[in-house]
Backbone as CSV, one residue per row, in Angstrom:
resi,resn,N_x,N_y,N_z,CA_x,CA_y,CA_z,C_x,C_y,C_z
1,UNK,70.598,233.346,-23.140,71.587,233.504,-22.097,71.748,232.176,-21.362
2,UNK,72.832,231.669,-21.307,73.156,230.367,-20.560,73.838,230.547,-19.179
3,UNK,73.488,229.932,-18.418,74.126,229.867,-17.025,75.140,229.026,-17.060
4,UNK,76.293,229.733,-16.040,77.197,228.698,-16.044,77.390,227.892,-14.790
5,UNK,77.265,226.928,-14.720,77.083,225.827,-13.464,78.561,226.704,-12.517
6,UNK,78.405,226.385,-11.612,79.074,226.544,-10.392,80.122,225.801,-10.370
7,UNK,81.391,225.718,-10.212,82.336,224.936,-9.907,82.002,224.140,-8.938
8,UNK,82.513,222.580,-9.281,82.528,221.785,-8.135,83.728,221.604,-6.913
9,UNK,83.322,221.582,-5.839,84.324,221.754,-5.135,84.768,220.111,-4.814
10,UNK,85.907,219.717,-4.530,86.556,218.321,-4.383,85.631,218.171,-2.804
11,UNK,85.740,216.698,-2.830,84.733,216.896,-1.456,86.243,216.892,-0.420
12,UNK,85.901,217.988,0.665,86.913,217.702,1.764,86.801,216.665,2.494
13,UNK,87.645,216.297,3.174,88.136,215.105,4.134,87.238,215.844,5.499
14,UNK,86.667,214.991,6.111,86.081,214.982,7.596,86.754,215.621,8.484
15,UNK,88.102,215.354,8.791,89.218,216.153,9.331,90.707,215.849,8.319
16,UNK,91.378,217.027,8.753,92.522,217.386,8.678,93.264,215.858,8.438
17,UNK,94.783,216.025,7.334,95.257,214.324,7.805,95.801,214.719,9.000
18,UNK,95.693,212.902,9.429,95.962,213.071,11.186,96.312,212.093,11.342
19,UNK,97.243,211.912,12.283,97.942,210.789,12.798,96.982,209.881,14.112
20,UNK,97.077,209.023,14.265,96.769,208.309,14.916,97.390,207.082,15.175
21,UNK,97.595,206.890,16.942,98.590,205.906,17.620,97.509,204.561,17.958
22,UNK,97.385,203.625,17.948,96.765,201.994,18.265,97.751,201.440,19.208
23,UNK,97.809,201.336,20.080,98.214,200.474,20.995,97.516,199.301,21.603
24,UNK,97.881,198.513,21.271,96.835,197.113,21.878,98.335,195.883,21.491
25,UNK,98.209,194.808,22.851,98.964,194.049,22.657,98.816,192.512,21.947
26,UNK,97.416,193.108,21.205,96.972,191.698,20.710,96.786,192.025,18.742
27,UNK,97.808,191.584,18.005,98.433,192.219,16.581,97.215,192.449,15.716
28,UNK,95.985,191.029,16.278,94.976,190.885,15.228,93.658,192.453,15.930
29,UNK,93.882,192.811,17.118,93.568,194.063,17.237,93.757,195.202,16.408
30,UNK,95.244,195.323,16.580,95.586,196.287,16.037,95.533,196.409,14.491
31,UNK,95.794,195.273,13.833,95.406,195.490,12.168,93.951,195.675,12.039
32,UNK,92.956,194.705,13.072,91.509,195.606,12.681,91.470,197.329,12.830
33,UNK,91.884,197.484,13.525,91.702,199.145,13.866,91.912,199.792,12.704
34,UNK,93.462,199.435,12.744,94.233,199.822,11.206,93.396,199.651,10.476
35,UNK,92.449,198.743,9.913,91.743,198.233,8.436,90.679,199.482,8.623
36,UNK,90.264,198.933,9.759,88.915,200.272,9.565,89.087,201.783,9.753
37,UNK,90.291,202.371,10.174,90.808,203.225,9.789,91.310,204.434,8.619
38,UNK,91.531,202.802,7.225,91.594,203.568,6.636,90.896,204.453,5.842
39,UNK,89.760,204.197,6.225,88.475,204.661,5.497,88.290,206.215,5.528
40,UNK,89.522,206.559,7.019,89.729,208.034,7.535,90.429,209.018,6.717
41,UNK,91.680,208.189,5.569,92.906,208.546,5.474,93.621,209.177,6.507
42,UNK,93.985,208.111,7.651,94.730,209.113,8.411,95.830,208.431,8.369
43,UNK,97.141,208.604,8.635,98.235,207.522,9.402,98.122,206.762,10.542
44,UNK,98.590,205.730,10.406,98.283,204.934,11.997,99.468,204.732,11.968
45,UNK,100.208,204.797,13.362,101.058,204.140,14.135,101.001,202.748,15.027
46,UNK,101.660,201.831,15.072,101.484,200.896,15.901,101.932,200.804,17.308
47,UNK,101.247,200.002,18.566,102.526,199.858,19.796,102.111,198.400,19.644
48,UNK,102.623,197.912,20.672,102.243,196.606,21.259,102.492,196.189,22.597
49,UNK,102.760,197.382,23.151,103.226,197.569,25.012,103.354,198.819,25.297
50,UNK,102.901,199.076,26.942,102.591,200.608,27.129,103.852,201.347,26.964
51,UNK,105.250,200.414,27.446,105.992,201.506,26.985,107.082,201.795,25.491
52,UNK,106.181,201.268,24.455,106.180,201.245,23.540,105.503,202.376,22.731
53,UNK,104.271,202.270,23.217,103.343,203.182,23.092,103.854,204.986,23.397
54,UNK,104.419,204.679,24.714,105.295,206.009,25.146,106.166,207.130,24.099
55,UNK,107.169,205.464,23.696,108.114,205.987,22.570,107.214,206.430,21.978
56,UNK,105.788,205.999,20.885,105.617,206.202,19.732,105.130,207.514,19.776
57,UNK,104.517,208.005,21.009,104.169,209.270,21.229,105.035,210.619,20.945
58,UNK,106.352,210.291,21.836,107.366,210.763,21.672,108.026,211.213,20.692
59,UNK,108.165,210.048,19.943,108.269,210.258,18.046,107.682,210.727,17.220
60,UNK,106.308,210.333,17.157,105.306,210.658,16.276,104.333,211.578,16.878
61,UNK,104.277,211.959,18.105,103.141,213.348,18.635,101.595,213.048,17.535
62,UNK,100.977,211.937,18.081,99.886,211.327,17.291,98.798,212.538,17.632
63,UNK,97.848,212.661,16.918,96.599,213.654,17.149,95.519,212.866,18.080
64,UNK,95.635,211.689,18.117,94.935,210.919,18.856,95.364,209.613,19.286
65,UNK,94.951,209.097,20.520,95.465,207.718,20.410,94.323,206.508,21.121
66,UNK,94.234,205.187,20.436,93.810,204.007,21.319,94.303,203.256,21.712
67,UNK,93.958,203.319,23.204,94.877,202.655,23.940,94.133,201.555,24.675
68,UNK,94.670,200.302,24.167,94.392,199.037,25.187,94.249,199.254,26.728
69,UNK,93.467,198.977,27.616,93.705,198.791,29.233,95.069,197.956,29.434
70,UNK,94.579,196.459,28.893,95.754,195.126,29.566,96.595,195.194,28.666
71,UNK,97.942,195.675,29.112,99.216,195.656,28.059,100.258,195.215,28.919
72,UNK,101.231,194.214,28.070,102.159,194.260,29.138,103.178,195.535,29.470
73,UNK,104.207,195.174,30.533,105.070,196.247,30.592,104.682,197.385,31.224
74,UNK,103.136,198.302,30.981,102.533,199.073,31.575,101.239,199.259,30.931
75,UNK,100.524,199.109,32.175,98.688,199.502,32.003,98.321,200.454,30.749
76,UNK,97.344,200.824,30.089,96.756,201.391,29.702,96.279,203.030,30.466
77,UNK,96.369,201.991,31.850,96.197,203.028,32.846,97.167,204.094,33.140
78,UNK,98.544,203.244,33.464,99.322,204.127,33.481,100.104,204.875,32.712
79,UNK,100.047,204.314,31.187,100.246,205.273,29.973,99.445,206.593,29.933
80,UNK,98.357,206.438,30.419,96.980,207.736,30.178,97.678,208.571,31.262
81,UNK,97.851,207.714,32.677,98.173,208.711,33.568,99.428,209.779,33.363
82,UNK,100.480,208.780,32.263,101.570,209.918,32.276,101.410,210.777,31.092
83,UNK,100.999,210.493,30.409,100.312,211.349,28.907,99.672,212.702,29.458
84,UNK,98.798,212.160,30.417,97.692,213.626,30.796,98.727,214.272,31.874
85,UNK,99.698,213.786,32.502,100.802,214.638,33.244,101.240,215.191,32.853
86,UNK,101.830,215.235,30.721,103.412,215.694,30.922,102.300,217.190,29.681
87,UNK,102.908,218.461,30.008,102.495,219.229,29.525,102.810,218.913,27.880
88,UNK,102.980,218.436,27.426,103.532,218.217,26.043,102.251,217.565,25.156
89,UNK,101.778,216.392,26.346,101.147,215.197,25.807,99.588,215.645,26.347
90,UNK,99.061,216.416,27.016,98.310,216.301,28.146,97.127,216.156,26.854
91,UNK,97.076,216.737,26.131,95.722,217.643,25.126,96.004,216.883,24.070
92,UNK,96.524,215.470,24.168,95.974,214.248,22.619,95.201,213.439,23.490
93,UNK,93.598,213.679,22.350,92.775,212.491,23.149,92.941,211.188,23.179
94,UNK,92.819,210.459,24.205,93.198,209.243,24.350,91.779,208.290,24.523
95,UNK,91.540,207.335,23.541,90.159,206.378,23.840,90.618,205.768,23.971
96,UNK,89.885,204.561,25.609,90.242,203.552,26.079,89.781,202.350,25.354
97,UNK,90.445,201.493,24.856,89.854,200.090,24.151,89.812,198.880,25.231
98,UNK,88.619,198.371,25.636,88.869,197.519,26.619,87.920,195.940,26.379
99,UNK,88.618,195.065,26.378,87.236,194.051,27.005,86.315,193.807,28.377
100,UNK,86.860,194.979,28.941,86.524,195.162,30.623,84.940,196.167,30.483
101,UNK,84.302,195.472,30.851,82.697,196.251,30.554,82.801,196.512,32.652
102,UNK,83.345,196.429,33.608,83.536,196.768,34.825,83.435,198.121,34.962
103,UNK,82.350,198.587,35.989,82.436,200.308,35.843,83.529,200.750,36.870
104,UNK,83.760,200.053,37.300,85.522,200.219,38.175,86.688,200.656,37.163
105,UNK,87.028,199.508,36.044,87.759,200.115,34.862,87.175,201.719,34.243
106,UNK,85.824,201.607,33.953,85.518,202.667,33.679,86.403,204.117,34.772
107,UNK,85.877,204.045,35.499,85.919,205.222,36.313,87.770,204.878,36.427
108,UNK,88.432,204.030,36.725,89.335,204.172,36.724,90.449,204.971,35.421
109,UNK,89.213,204.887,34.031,90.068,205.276,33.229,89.983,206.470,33.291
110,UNK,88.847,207.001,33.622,88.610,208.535,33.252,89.019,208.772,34.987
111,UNK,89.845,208.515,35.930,90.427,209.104,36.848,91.970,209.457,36.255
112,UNK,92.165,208.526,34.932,93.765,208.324,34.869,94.025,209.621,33.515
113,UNK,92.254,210.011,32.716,92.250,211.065,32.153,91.683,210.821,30.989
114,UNK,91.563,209.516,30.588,91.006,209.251,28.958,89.629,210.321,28.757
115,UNK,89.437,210.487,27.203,88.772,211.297,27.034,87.305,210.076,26.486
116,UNK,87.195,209.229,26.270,86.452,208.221,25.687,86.976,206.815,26.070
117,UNK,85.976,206.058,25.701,85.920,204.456,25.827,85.477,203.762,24.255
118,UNK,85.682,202.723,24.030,85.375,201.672,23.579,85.179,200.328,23.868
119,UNK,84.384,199.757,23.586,84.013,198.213,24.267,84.369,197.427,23.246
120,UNK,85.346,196.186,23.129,85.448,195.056,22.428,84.830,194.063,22.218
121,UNK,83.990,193.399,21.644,84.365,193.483,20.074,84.289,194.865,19.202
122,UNK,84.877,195.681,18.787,85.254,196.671,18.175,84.118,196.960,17.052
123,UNK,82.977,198.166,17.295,82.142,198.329,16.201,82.987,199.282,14.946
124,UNK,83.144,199.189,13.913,83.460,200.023,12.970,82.921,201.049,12.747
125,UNK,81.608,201.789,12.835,80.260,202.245,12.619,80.991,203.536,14.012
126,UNK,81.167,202.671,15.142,81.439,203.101,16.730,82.535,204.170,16.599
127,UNK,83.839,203.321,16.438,84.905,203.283,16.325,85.502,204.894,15.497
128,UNK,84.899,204.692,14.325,84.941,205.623,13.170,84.841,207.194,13.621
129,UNK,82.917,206.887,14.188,82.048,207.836,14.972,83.470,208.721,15.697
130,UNK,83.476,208.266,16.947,84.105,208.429,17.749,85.714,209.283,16.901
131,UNK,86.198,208.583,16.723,87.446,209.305,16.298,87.562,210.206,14.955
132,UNK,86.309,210.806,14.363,86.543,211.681,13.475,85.793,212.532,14.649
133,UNK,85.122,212.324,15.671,84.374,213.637,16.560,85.493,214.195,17.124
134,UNK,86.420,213.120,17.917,87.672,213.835,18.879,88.637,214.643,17.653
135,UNK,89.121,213.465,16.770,90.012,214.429,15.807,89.900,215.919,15.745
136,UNK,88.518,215.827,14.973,87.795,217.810,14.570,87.655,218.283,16.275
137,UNK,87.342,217.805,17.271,87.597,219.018,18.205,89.285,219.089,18.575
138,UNK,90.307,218.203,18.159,91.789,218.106,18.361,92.464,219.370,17.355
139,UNK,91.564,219.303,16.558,92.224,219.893,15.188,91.190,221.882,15.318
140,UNK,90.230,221.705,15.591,90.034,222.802,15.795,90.297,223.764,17.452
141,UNK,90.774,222.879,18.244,91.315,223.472,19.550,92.906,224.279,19.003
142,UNK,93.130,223.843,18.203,94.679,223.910,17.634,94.702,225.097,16.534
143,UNK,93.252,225.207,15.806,93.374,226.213,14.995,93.464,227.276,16.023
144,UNK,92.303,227.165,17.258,92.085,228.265,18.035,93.317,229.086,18.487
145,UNK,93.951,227.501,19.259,95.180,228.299,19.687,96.129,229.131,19.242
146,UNK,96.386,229.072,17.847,97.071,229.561,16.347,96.488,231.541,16.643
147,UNK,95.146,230.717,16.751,94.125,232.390,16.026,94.526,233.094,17.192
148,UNK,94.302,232.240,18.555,94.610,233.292,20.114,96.094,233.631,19.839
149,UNK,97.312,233.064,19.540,98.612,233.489,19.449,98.866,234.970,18.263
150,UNK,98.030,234.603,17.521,98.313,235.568,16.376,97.478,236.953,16.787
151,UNK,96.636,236.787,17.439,95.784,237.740,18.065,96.704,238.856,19.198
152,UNK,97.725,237.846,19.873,98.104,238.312,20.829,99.590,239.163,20.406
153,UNK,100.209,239.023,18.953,101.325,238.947,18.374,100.509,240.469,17.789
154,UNK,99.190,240.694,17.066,99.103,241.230,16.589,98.847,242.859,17.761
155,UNK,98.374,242.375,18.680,98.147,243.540,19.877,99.276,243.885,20.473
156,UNK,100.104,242.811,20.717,101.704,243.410,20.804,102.051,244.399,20.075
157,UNK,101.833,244.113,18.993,102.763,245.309,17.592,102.005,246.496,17.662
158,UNK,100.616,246.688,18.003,100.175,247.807,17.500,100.208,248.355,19.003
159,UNK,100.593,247.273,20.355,100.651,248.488,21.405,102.271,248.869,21.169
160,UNK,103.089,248.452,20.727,104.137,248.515,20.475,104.411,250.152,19.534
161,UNK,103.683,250.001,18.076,103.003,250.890,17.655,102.766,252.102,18.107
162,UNK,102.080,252.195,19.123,101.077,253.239,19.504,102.308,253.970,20.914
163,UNK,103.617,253.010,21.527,104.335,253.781,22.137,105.463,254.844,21.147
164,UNK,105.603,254.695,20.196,106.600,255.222,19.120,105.925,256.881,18.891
């Protein structure tokens, strides 16, 4: 009698594909990010100014984004601040990329809402870490919400149901 081996399963991806926005106004930034990125398969988007960055949001509704502090045109700061305002945008995590090791920047970012930091020079190892952890809780907050809607669609019908 011979056994038959088990099917192999393809290995899955870490998370879901996922978009991801880079904003930084310095180009050789942003292609590192990009490079070490792709190791994610995710999409990257580019900005190169906060309200650049705005648009790309707008357009592309990224699953995550890094965002420079010093940009021209508008802060880092105040991109986060209107992101976590507008009900649309509030719930994409945003990591701050900074050369500012100041715990003033710090606290200032996470007053303006960022969900994480990064310190420049940019670890890959760091970097990676970090944005496949936020992704999978981005991507499974989203299944939830799916499962709570369908939950609530499904108790509709059967109280719906149960008046007939």
């Amino acid at each position: 009698m011979t056994k038959s081996k088990p099917k192999s399963t393809p290995p899955q991806p870490a998370v879901p594909r996922s978009k991801i926005l880079v904003a930084d106004d310095n180009v050789q930034n942003c292609e590192l990010m990009q490079a070490y990125l792709d190791d994610l398969g995710v999409d990257v988007t580019l900005a190169y100014d906060g309200q650049e960055t705005l648009d790309q949001v707008a357009a592309a509704n990224p699953d995550l984004i890094l965002l420079d502090i010093m940009m021209p045109k508008m802060s880092g700061f105040e991109v986060c601040r209107k992101l976590k305002a507008d009900p649309k945008t509030r719930d994409i995590p945003i990591v701050m990329v900074t050369a500012l090791n100041e715990m003033g920047d710090i606290e200032r970012a996470v007053a303006a809402g960022a969900d994480d930091f990064l310190s420049k020079p940019i670890s890959k190892l760091e970097l990676l870490t970090r944005v496949k952890s936020l992704l999978r809780v981005r991507h499974l907050k989203s299944e939830l919400e799916r499962t709570l809607e369908y939950l609530a669609d499904v108790e509709s019908s059967e109280a719906g149901d149960e008046e007939e």
